[in-house]
C-alpha positions as CSV (number, residue, x, y, z in Angstrom):
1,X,216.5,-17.5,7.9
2,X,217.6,-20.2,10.2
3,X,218.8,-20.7,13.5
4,X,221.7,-22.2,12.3
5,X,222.8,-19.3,9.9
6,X,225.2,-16.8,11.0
7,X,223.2,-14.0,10.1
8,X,220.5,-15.4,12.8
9,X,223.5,-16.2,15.4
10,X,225.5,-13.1,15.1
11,X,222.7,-10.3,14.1
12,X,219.2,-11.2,14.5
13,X,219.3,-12.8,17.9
14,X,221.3,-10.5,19.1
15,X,219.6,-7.2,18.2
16,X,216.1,-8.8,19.1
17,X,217.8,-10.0,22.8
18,X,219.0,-6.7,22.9
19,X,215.6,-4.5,22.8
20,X,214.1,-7.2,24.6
21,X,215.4,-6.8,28.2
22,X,215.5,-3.2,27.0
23,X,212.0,-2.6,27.1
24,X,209.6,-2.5,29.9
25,X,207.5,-5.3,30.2
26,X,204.6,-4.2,28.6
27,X,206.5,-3.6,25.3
28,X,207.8,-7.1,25.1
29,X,205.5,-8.7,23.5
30,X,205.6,-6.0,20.9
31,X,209.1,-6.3,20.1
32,X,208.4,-10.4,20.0
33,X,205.7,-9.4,17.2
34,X,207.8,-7.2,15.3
35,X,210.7,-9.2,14.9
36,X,208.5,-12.5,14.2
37,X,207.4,-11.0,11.5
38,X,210.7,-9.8,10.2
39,X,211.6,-13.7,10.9
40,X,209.0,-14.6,9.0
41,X,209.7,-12.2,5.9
42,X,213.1,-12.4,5.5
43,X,212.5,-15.9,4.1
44,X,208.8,-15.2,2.6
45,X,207.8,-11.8,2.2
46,X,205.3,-12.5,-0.4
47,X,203.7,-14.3,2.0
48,X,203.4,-12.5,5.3
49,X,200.3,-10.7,4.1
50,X,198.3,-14.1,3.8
51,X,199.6,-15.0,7.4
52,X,198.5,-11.5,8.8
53,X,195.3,-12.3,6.7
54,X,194.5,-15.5,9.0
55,X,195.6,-13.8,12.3
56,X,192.9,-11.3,12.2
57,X,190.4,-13.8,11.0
58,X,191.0,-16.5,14.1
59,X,191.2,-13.2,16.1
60,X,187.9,-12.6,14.9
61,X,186.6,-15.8,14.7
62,X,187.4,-16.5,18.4
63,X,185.6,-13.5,19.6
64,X,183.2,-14.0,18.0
65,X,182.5,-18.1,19.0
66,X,183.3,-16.5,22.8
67,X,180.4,-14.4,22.5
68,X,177.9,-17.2,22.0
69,X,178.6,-19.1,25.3
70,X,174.9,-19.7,25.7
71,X,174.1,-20.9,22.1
72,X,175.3,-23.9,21.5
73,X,174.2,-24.7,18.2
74,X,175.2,-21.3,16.9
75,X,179.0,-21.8,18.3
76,X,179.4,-25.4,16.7
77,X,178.4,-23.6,13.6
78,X,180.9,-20.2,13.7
79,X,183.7,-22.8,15.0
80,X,183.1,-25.2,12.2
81,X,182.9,-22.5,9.7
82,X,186.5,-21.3,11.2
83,X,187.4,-24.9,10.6
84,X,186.5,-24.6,7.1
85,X,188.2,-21.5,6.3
86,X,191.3,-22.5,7.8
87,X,191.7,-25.7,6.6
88,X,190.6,-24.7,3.3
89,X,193.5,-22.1,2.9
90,X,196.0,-25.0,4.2
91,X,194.2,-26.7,1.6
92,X,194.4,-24.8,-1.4
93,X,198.3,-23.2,-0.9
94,X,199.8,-27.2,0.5
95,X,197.7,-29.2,-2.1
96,X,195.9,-27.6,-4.8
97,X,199.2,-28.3,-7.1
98,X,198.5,-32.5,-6.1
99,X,194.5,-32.2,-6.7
100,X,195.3,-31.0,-10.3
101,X,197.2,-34.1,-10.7
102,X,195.0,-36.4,-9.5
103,X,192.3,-35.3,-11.3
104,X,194.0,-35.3,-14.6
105,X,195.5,-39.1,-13.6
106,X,192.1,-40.1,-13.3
107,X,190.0,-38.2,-15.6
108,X,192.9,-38.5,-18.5
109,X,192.3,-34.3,-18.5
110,X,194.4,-32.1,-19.0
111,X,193.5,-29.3,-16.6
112,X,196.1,-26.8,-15.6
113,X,196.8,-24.2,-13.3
114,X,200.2,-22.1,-12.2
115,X,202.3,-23.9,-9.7
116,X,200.9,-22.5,-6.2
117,X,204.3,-22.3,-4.1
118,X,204.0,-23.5,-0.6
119,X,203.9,-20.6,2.0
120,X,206.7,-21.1,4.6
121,X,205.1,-22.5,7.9
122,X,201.5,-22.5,7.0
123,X,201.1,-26.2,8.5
124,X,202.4,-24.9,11.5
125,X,200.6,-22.0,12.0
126,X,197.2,-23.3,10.5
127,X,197.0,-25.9,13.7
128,X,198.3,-23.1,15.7
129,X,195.1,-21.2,15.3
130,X,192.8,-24.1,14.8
131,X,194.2,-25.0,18.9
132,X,193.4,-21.9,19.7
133,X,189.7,-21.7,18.2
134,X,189.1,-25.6,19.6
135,X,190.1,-24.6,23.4
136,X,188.0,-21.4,22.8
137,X,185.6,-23.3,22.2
138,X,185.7,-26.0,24.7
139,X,185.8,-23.0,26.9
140,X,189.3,-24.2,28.6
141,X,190.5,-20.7,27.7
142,X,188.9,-17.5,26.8
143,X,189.0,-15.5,23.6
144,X,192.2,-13.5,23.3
145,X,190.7,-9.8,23.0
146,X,194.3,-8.2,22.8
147,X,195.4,-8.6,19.1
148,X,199.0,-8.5,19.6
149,X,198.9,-11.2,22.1
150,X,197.6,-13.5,19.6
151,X,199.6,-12.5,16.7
152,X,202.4,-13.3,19.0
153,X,201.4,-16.6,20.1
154,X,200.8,-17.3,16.3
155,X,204.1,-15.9,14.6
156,X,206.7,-16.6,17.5
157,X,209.7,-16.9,15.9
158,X,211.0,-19.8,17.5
159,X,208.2,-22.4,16.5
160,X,206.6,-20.4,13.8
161,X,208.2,-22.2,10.7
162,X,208.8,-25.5,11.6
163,X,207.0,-26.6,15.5
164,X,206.4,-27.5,17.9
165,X,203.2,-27.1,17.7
166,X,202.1,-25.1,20.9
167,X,198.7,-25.2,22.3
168,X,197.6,-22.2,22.9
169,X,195.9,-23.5,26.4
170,X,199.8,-24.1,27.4
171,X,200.8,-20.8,27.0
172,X,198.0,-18.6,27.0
173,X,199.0,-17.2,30.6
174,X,202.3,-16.8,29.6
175,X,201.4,-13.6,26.7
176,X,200.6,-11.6,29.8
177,X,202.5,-12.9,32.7
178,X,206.1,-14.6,32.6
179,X,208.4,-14.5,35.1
180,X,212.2,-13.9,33.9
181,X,215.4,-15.1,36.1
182,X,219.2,-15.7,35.0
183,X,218.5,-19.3,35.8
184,X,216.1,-19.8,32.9
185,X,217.9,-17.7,30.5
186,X,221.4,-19.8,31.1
187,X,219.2,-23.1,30.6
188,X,218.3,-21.7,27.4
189,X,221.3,-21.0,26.1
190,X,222.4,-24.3,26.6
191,X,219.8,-25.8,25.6
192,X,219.7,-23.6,22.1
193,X,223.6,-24.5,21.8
194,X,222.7,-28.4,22.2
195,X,220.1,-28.2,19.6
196,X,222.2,-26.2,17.3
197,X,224.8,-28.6,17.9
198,X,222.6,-31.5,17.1
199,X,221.6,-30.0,13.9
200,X,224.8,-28.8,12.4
201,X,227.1,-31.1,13.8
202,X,225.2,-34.5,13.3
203,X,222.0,-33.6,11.2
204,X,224.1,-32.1,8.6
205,X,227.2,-34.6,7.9
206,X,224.8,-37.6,8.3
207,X,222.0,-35.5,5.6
208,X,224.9,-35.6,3.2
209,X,225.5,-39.0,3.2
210,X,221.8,-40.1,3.0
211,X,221.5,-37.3,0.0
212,X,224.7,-39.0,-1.4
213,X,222.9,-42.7,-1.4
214,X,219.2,-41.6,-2.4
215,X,220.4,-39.7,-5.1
216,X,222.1,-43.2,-6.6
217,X,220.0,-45.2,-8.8
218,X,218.8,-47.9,-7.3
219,X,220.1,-50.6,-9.3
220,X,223.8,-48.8,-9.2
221,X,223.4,-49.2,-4.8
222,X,224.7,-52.1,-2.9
223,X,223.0,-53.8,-0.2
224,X,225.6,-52.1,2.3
225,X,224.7,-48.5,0.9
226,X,221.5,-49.2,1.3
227,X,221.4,-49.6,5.1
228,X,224.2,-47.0,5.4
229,X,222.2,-44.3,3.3
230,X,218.7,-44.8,5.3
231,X,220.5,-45.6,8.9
232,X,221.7,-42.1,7.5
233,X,218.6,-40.5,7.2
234,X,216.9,-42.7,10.2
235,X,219.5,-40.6,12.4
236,X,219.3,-37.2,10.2
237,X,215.8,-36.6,10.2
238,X,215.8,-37.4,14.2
239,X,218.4,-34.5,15.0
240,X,217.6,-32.3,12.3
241,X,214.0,-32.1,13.5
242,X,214.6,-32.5,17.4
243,X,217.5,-30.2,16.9
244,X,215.1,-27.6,16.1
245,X,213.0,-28.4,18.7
246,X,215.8,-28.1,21.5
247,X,216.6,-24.2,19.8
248,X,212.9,-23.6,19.6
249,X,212.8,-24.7,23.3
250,X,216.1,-23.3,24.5
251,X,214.5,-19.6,22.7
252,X,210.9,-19.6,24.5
253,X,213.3,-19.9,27.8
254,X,215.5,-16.7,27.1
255,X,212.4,-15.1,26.0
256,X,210.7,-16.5,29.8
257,X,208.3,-19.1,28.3
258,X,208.3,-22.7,28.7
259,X,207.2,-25.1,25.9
260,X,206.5,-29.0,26.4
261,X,209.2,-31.2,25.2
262,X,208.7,-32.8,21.5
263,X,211.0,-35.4,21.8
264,X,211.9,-38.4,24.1
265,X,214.5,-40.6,22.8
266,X,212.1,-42.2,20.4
267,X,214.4,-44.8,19.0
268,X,214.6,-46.7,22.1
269,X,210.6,-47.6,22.0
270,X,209.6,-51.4,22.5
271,X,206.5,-50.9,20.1
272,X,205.4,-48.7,17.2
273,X,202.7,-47.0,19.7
274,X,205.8,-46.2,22.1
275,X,207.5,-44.6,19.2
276,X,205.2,-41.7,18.1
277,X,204.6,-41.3,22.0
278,X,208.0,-39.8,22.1
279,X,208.2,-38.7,18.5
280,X,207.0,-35.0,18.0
281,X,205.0,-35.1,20.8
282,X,203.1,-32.1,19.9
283,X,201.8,-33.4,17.1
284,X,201.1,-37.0,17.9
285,X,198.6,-35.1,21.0
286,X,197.4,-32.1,18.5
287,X,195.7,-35.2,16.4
288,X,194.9,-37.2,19.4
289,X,193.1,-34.3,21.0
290,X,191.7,-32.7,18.8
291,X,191.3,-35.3,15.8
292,X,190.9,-39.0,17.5
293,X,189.3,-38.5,21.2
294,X,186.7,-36.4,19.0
295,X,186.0,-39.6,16.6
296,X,184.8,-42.0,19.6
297,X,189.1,-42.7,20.6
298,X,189.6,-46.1,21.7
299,X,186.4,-45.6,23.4
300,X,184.2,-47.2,21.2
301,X,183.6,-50.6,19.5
302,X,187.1,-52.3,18.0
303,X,186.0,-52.0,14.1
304,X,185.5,-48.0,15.2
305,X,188.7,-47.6,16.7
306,X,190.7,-49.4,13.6
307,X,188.6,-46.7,11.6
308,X,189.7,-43.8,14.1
309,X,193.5,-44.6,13.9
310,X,193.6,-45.3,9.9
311,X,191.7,-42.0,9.5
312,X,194.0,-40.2,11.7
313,X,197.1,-41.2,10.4
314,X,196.1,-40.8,7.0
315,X,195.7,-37.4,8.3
316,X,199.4,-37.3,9.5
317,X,200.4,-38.6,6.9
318,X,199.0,-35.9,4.2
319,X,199.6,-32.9,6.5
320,X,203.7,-33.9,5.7
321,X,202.8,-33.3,2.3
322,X,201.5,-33.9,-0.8
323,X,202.0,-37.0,-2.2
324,X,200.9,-40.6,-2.0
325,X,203.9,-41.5,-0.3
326,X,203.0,-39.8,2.3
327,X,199.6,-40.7,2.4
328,X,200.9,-44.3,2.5
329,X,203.6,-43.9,5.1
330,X,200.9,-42.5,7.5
331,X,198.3,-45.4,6.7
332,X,201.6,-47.5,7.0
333,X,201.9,-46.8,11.0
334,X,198.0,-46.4,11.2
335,X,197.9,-50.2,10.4
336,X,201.1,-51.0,12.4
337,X,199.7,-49.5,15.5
338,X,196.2,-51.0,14.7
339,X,198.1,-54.6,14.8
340,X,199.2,-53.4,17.8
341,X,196.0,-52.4,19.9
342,X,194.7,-55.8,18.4
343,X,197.1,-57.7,20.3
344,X,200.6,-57.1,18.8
345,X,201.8,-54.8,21.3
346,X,201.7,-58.0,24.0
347,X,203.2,-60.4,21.9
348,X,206.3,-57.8,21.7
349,X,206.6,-57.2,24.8
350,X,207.6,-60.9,25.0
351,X,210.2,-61.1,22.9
352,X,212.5,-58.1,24.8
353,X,215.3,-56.5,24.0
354,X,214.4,-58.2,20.2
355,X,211.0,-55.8,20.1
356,X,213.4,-53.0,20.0
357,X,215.9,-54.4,16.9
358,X,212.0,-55.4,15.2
359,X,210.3,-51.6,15.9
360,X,213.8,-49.9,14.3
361,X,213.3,-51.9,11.5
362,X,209.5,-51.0,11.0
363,X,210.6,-47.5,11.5
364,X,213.8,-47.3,8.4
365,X,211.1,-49.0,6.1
366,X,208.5,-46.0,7.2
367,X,211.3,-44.0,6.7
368,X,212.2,-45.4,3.3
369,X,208.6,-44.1,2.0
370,X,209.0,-41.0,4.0
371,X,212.4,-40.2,1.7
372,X,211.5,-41.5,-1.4
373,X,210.1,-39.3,-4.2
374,X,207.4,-42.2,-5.6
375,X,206.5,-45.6,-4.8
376,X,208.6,-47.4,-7.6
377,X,211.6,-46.0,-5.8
378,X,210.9,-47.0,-2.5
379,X,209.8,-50.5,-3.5
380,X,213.5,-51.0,-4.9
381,X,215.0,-49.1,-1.7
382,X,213.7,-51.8,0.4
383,X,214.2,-54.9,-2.3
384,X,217.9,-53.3,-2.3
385,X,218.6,-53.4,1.7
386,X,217.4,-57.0,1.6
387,X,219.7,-58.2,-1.6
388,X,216.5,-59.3,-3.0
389,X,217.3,-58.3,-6.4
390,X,221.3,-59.5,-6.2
391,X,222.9,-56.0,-5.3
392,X,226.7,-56.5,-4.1
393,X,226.5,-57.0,-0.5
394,X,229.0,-54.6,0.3
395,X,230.8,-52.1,-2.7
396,X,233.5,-48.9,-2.9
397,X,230.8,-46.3,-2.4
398,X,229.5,-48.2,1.2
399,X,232.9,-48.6,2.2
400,X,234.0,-44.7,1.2
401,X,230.9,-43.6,3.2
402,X,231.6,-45.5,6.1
403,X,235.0,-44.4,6.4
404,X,235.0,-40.5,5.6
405,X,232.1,-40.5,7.9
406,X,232.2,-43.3,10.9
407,X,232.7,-40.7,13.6
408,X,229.2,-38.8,13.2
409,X,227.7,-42.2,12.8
410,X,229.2,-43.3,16.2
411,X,228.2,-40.6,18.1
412,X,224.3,-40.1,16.5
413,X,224.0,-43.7,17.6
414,X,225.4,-42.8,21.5
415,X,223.4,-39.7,21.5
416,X,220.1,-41.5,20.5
417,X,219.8,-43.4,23.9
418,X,219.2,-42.0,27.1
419,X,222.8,-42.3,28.1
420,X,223.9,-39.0,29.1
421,X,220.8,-38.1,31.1
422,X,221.2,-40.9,33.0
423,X,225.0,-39.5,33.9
424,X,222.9,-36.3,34.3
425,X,221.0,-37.7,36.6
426,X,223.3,-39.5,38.4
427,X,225.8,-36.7,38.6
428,X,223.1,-34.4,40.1
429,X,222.3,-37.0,42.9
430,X,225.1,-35.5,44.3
431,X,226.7,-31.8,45.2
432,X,227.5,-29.9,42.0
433,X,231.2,-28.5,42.5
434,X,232.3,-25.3,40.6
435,X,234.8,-27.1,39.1
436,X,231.3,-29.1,37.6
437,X,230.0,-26.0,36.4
438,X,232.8,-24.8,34.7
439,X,233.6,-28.0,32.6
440,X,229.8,-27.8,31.9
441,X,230.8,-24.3,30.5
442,X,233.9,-25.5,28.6
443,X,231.8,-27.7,26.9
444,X,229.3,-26.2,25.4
445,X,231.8,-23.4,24.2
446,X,233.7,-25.9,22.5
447,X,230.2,-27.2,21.3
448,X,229.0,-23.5,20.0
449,X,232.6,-23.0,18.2
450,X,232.7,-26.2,16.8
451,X,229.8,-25.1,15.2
452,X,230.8,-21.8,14.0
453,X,233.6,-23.7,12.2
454,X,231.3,-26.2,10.5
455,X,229.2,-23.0,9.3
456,X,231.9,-21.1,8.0
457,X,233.6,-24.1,6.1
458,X,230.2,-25.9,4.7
459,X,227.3,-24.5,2.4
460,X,225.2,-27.9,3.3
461,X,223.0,-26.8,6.2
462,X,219.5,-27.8,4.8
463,X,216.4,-28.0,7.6
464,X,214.2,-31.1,6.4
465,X,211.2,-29.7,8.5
466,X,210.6,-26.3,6.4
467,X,209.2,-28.7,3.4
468,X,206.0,-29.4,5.9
């Protein structure tokens, strides 16, 4: 199920709205549980079994590092142990399929094993739990002794399949204490329909027309496809994925919880480092936190910190997935922003507004590995957007796309840049009429029906972030 279905629009959210404000408080969080899991099964069933398996082994496991305050040795050992486990389920269901291959790549064997399908949200709820153990650990929070509580922070239905990722430090307080008002609720609303809106009405049209280019041998594209198809899916993967993180937002506030922002306009960045500061902000500070400060950071000498950064975002890199393209697009920024800290990042910031054109650019060719299936392809991608093997410049296909689609393109590439908030902002500098309030209205019914039409009249709503 996904938040832009009409079965999670016109029955799920509902109902569990509903028997939410329904209940006394202290059934809440029940009815939370109960319907994350139905969340959770009505797209993987076989599967919910293994996530209530790992729920009551972190419940357990941070007991039982909680009880050993005073021995230190004792509690590296449980918490590295919990490290293990968890990591070595992520392991085994996300890349036991790509281990096989290697081996038999490199060994010329012929080993084989049945596909291992990839549990729905298990990268997401893995580092869920692992936050959780850590700040245990560190003693920033206490062990979570009521079950439900954690089982809710773990499977909340809003982030439990694709992000944020939410420390459990940053809501920890809110499983047992939450204050509700209309206020919040109304901000969520709109803030769900602006997501949803993001995702159907600009994720989706522009998906198509990157799925329409990628899916075109390389030799059959023009140079002009090219750019179109992976300006496409520069601007697809952006909305799809913040998209969800608005709704997931916009939910935790009807609900009464606040979650930090994952997203901050991150193609206006002046440098590679500025970018994955504003994109998915959760997980650029779950590695920093709890991967890179723990390594030495930038703290230590320069050869070290190189080391720190290509070992973290290899990391990144094969948490998207399994596969060497990803692997390589991670080590791809980990260089990038290793240029950077070495002195890159000043000579940039010299050459303004250009440093932006020049960090878009880096980012499309990161995407181009990102997309692409194998290395072969993604080598040709990028020969093909430079005309480097004599592709047309500019053919039928480009121009069809283009056309048929000019408007979604227009308005991804307004909507990326801080324009409207700055309106926002502007606007709110001075008394908000009612006449204000009810255009604000207006606007995001016309946004939530315009939806609601797209749904009805397209099968192609796809959400790129389920894959990881």
């Amino acid at each position: 199920m996904v938040f832009s279905s009409v079965s999670f629009l016109f029955f799920f959210l509902p109902l569990v709205l509903t028997l939410y404000f329904a209940v006394p408080f202290k059934y809440k969080n029940t009815i939370l549980l109960i319907f994350s899991l139905l969340f959770y099964a009505w797209g993987e069933p076989r599967y919910i079994v293994l996530m209530i398996i790992s729920i009551l082994m972190n419940y357990g496991f941070g007991i039982w590092i909680d009880q050993t305050e005073n021995h230190a040795k004792k509690r590296t050992t449980i918490l590295s142990l919990a490290i293990v486990v968890n990591i070595g389920l992520l392991g085994f269901f996300k890349y036991a399929n790509f281990f096989v291959d290697v081996v038999n790549q490199a060994l010329q064997t012929n080993i084989h094993v049945t596909h291992v399908p990839l549990p729905l949200g298990i990268s997401f709820y893995t580092f869920h739990a692992l936050s959780y153990l850590i700040d245990v650990y560190r003693k920033t929070e206490r062990a979570q002794r009521k079950l439900f509580n954690l089982s809710l922070y773990i499977t909340f239905f809003p982030q439990l399949v694709a992000g944020p990722i939410i420390r459990y430090n940053s809501v920890a307080e809110q499983l047992s204490k939450r204050v509700f008002s209309s206020i919040q609720f109304a901000e969520g609303i709109k803030r769900f329909i602006l997501g949803l809106s993001k995702k159907v009405l600009l994720a989706n049209p522009l998906g198509y027309v990157a799925d329409t280019v990628f899916a075109t041998p390389v030799m059959d594209l023009s140079t002009g496809s090219a750019w179109i198809g992976i300006i496409a899916y520069t601007l697809q993967i952006y909305y799809d994925f913040s998209g969800y993180s608005d709704m997931a937002i916009g939910l935790g506030k009807m609900f009464g919880f606040e979650f930090a922002e994952n997203f901050n306009y991150p193609y206006i960045s002046k440098s590679v480092s500025e970018f994955w500061r504003r994109w998915h902000i959760s997980l650029g500070s779950w590695f920093r936190d709890y991967v890179y400060i723990p390594l030495g950071g930038s703290k230590v000498a320069p050869w070290k910190m190189y080391r720190n950064l290509l070992i973290v975002w290899a990391l990144t890199g094969f948490w998207h997935g399994a596969s060497w393209t990803f692997i390589a697009w991670g080590i791809y920024y980990g260089i990038l922003i290793a240029l950077e800290k070495a002195g890159l990042e000043k000579i940039m910031s010299r050459i303004y507004p250009l440093n932006h054109v020049v960090v878009l650019l880096l980012v499309m060719i990161g995407w181009v590995f990102f997309r692409a299936d194998n290395f072969g392809y993604a080598a040709d991608f990028i020969l093909a957007m430079f005309h480097s093997r004599g592709n047309v410049i500019f053919d039928s296909q480009a121009l069809a796309l283009l056309s048929i689609n000019w408007i979604p393109f227009v308005i991804a590439i307004m909507v990326a840049a801080p324009i409207f908030p700055k309106l926002q902002k502007w606007q709110f500098s001075k008394p908000i009429t009612n006449v204000q309030n009810v255009f604000a209205l207006l606007i995001h019914c016309f946004l939530f029906a315009e939806v609601i039409l797209y749904l009805i009249n397209s099968t192609y709503n796809p959400f790129l972030y389920f894959r990881f």
